[in-house]
N, C-alpha and C positions, 0 to 999 in steps of 0.2 A: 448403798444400793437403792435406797429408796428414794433419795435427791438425784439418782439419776437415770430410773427405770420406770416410777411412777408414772403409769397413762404416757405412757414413750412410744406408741402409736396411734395417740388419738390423734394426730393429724393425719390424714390420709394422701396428702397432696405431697410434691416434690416441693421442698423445701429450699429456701437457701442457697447455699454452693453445692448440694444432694444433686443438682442438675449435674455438673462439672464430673464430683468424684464419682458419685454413681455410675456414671454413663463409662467413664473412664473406668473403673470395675466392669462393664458389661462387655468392654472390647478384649480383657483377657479371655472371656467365656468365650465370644467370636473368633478370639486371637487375632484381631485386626490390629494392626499398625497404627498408633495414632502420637501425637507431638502435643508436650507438656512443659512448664517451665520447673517442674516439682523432680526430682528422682521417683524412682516405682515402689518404692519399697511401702510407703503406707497405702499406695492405689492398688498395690498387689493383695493385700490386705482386705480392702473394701472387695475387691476382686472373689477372692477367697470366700469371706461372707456372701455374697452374692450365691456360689456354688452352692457351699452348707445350704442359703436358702432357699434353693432348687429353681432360683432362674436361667434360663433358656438364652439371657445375652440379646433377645430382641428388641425390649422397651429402651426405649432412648433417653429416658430423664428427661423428659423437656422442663423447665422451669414452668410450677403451677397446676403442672396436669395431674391427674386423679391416679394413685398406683391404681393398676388392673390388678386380681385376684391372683395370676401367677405370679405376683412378686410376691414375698415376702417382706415386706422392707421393713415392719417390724421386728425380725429378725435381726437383722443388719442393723439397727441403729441399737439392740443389745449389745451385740456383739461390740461394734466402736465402741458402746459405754463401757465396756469392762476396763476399758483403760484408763477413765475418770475414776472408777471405782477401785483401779489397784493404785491411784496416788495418794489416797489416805490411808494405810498403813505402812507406805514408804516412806510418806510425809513423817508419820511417829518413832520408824526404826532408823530413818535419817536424824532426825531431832533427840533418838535415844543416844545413838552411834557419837552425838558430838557434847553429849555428857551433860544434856538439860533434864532439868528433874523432870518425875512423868506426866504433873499438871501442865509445864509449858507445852511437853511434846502432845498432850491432848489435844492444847490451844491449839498449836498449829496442825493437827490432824481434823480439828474442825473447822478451821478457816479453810482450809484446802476442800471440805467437805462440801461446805455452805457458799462458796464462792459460787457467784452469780454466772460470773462468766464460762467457770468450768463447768458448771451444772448444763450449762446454753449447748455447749460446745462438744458436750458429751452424748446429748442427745438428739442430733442427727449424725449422719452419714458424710464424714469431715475427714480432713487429715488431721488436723489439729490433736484428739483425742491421741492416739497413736503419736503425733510428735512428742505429747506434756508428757504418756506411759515413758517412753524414751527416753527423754528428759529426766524424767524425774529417779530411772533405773541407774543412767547415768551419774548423780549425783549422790546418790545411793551408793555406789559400786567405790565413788570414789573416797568416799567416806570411811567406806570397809577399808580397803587401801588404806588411808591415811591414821586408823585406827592400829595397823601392822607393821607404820615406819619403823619400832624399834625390832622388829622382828624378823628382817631382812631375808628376803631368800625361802623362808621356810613354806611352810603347804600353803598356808593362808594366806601369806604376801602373794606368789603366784596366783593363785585361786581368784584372788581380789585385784590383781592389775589385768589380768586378760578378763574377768568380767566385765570393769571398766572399759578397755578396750573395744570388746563386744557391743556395749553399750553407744559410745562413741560412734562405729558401725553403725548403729541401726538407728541412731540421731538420724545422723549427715543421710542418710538413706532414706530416710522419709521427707524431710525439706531442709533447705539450704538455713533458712536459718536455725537449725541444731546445730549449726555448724559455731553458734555461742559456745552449748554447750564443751566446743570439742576447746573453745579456746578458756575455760574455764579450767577444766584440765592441763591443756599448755600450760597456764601463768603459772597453776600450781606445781607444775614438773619442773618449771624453769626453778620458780624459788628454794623445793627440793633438791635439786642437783647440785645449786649454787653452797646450798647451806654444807653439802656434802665437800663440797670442793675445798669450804673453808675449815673442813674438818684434818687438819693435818696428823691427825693419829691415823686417819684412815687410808690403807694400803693402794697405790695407785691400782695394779690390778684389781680391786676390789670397786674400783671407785668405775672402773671401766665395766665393770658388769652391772652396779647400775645402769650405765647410759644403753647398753645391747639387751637389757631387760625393758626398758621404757622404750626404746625404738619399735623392739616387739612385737609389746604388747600393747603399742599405745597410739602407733606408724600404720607398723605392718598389719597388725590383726584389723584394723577400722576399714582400711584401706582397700583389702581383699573381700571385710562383707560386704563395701560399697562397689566393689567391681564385681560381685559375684551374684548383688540386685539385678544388675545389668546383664547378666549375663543369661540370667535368669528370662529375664525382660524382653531378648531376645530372641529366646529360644521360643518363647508361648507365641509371640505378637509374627506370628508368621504369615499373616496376611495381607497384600499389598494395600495402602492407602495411598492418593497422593500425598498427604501428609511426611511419606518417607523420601519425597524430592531430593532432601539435602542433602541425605545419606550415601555414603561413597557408592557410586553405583554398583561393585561387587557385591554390596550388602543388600537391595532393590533386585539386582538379579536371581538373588536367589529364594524370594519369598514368594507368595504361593499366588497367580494372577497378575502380575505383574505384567504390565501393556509393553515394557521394551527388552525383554530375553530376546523373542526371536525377532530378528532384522536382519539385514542382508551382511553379510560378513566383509567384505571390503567396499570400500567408500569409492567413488571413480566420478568423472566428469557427467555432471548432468545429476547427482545425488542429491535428496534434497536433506539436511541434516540441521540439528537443533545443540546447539552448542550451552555446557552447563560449566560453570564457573568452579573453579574450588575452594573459592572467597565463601565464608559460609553464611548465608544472609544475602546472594549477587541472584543466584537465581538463572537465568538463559539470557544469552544476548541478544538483547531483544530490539524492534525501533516499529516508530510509528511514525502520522504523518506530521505530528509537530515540532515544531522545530526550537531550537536553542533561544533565548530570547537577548542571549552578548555574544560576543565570538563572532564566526563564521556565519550566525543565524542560519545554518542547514538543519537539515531534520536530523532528528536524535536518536540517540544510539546511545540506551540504555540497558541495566541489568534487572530483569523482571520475571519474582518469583514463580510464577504459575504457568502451566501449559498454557500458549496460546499461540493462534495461526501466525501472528508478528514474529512469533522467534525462530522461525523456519528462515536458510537459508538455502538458495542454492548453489554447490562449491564448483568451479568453472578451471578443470588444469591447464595454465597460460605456457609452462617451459617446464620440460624435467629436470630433476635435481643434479647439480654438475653441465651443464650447458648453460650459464650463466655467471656472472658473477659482479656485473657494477650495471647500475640505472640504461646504462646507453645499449646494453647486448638484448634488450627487448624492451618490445611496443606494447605500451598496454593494447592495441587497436587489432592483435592481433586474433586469429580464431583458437578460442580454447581446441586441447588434443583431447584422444580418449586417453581411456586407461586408467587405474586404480590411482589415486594418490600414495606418493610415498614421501619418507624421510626426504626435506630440503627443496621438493617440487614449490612451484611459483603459482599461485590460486590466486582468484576470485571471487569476492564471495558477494553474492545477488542475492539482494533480500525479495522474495517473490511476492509480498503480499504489498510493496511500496514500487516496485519497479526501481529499486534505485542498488546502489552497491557501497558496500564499506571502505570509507577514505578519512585521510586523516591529514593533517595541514601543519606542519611546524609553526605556522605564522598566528596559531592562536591559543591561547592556552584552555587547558579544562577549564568547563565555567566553576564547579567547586575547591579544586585543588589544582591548583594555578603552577603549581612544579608540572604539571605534566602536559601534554600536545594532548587537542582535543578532536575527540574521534564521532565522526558525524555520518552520514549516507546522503549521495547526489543520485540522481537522478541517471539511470542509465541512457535517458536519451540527451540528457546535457553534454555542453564542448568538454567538460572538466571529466567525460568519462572516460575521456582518452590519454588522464594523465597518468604518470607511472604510478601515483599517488594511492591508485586500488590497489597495487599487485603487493601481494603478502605471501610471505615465506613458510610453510608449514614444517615446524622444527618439534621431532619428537622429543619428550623431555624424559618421560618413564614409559614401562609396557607390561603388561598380564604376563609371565613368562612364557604364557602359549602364545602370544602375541607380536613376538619380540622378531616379526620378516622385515621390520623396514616398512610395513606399509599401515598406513591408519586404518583404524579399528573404530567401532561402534564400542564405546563402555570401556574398554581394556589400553586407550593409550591414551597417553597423558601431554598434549599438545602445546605448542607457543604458535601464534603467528606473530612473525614479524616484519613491519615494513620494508619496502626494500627503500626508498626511497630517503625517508627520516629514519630507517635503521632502529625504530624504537618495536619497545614489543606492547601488545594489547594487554590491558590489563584491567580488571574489576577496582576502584581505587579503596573500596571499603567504607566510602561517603554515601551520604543520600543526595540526590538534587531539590531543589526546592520543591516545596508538595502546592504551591499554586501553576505552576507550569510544567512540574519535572515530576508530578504524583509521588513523591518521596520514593521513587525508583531508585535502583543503585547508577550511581554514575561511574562507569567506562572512560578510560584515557587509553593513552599510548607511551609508557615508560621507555624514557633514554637512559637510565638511571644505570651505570656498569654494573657486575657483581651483582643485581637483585632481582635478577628477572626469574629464580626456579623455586619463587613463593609462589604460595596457593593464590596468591593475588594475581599473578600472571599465567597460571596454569588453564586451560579449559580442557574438555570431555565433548566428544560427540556422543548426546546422549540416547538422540531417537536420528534414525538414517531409513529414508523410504526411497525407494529407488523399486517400481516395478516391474523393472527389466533383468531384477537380480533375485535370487532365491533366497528365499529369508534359512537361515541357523539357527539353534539355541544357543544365543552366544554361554549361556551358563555354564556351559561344557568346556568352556575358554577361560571364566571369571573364577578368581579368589578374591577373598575378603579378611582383612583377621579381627579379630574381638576387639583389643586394642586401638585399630584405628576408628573402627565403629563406634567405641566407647569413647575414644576423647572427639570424635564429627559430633555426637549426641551433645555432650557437657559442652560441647563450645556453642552449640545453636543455642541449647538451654539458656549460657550468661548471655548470650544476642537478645532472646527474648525474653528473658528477665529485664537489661536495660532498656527495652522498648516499650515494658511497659512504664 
């Protein structure tokens, strides 16, 4: 305690990564929504110490700045240290547990003691701390475990495989790489299992409750405390950030402030509507005035994470759905009709902040991924606006069950457009374009590809629809969400921005 408590507030300034997880602890106080590449479970942690130390969730951690007097943050960097301080008596019941006399296990309860790094790392407001307690219970746990193989079954084998378990849990739940941990555990279940298997005295049913004992307590239990961080994670962070963009829009509609619940409930000619991808990482399809620099050189038509006035289109109904069916039965040149969009109708879609409209050209390929037709925007007072080459097929692919008339929806339906012409469907490709011309935006094509067009790659979402001629709803009244898909949208942005960084 004294290596890692000693004068543990004489610095009075935000520290370190203190900036990072502090602040991230200060938005469960707020309950504001915010995006990490870490799981919650040790920020939930900081979070907590934060409460015990009676701050209010205002101070923002800047890196460098002076805590103010309502923080506590001495408090909070105790707290974190207790988890440096409970590795050195685990460190010595672990080193007892594997039958070292009790001068080595001192050894190693004072190396773990006096380490530089754990001392460092203990005494600010970190995850770290909390990973190593983890860690280190883990290793511990499994030890007991392994101290009970001859004693199968009985109080203490259980006792000691679902504490491991647990342990595992609250690894993987505080950062991804515990996720060592979890495979330290594996090697050793694999070589366990195998050794059993060559044990031919032992009774096949017997051998199989091994394996439904270690799924368990080894699967199952890790895997329910890390879905139940989350679930947790969800329930507090109720407060709208843009930060929650990515997340299925059922899951945005229902947190607290949020800019797109109410909107006008059916989409019709003259709407002006903001399309959100279901590629996770694509962002709204967006374009500006620059243009391709191979291909067709027209201006681009990219996928671009953030609100902005570029990603507004406005949808234009050329033909209703069933009064059509090959290139020659309509003009593009013709007057868009009124009326709501529905399933199969023939649209237009005017990018209003470029004056141009979305076209695609078989004759060129994407400039990153060259399997697909590249999707660009012309100029709606160019000759090329008259070709059939805009008109796009609006094909429902999923719907809200309250959703499910046939007609597109803000938030609740799950869309394809597709060419009429090249017959291809629009799609997010998953690539970046080059960041000297293409600002490492997501790059858009047009999939010919049979069979593969009802991936999240080809899906989009009208996410924001302004039309002041229409009476906005709360669409929330219409939306569901389930845990499950929230949970794997989160862990999939998470490994997105893991590898970006």
């Amino acid at each position: 305690m004294l290596t890692k408590l000693y004068r543990i507030g004489r610095r009075d300034n935000v520290s370190w990564d203190e900036a990072h997880f502090g602040k991230f602890g200060a938005y469960y106080l707020n309950r504001t929504f915010y995006h990490d590449v870490h799981p919650p479970l040790a920020k939930m942690l900081v979070g907590f110490s934060e409460l015990l130390a009676g701050h209010n969730g205002t101070f923002n951690f800047k890196g460098g700045h002076t805590y103010p007097d309502y923080v506590n943050y001495t408090f909070m960097r105790v707290f974190n240290a207790m988890f440096g301080v409970a590795l050195t008596p685990m460190a010595y019941v672990t080193c007892r547990q594997l039958r070292m006399p009790v001068g080595f296990a001192c050894m190693a309860a004072l190396f773990v003691t006096f380490d530089n790094a754990i001392c460092v790392m203990s005494r600010f407001i970190l995850l770290d701390a909390p990973l190593l307690g983890f860690t280190g219970l883990a290793l511990l746990s499994l030890v007991l475990f392994y101290r009970q193989r001859h004693h199968a079954f009985s109080q203490l084998w259980w006792r000691y495989l679902f504490m491991t378990g647990v342990s595992l849990g609250l690894v993987a739940s505080s950062k991804w790489v515990g996720l060592f941990a979890v495979a330290l555990v594996g090697f050793y279940t694999i070589e366990e299992l195998y050794d059993k298997f060559c044990d031919l005295r032992m009774p096949a049913r017997t051998y199989m409750r091994h394996w439904v004992a270690r799924i368990t307590g080894l699967i199952v239990v890790p895997m329910l405390i890390y879905m139940m961080c989350f679930k947790i994670h969800f329930m507090v962070l109720n407060q709208y950030d843009s930060s929650a963009n990515f997340m299925p829009v059922g899951f945005q509609v229902r947190m607290r402030g949020n800019p797109v619940s109410m909107q006008p409930y059916e989409i019709v000619t003259g709407s002006n509507v903001r399309l959100q991808s279901h590629e996770s990482g694509t962002g709204y399809l967006h374009s500006h005035s620059h243009i391709y620099p191979t291909g067709s050189q027209r201006q681009q038509i990219t996928g671009y994470g953030y609100p902005d006035s570029n990603n507004m289109w406005e949808i234009r109904r050329m033909r209703k759905a069933g009064s059509f069916k090959v290139v020659t039965d309509v003009s593009a040149s013709d007057k868009p009709i009124e009326g709501a969009i529905q399933d199969g109708d023939l649209v237009v879609m005017h990018h209003t902040a470029t004056d141009s409209l979305l076209y695609t050209d078989f004759r060129h390929a994407a400039p990153v991924t060259n399997k697909y037709h590249e999707v660009s925007a012309i100029s709606s007072s160019a000759s090329e606006a008259n070709n059939p080459n805009i008109l796009w097929v609006v094909e429902i692919v999923s719907a809200e069950k309250r959703m499910r008339d046939g007609m597109i929806h803000p938030l609740g339906t799950s869309i394809r457009l597709r060419n009429l012409v090249d017959d291809c469907v629009l799609i997010a490709t998953g690539d970046r374009l080059d960041k000297n011309w293409g600002w490492n935006q997501a790059e858009i094509a047009c999939d010919t590809t049979p069979g593969s067009k009802k991936s999240a790659q080809h899906l989009w979402t009208i996410e924001q629809h302004k039309n002041d001629a229409l009476e906005k709803v709360d669409l929330g009244k219409h939306m569901s969400s389930s845990f499950l898909t929230d949970f794997a949208r989160l862990n999939k942005q998470m490994w997105l921005t893991n590898n970006a960084l």
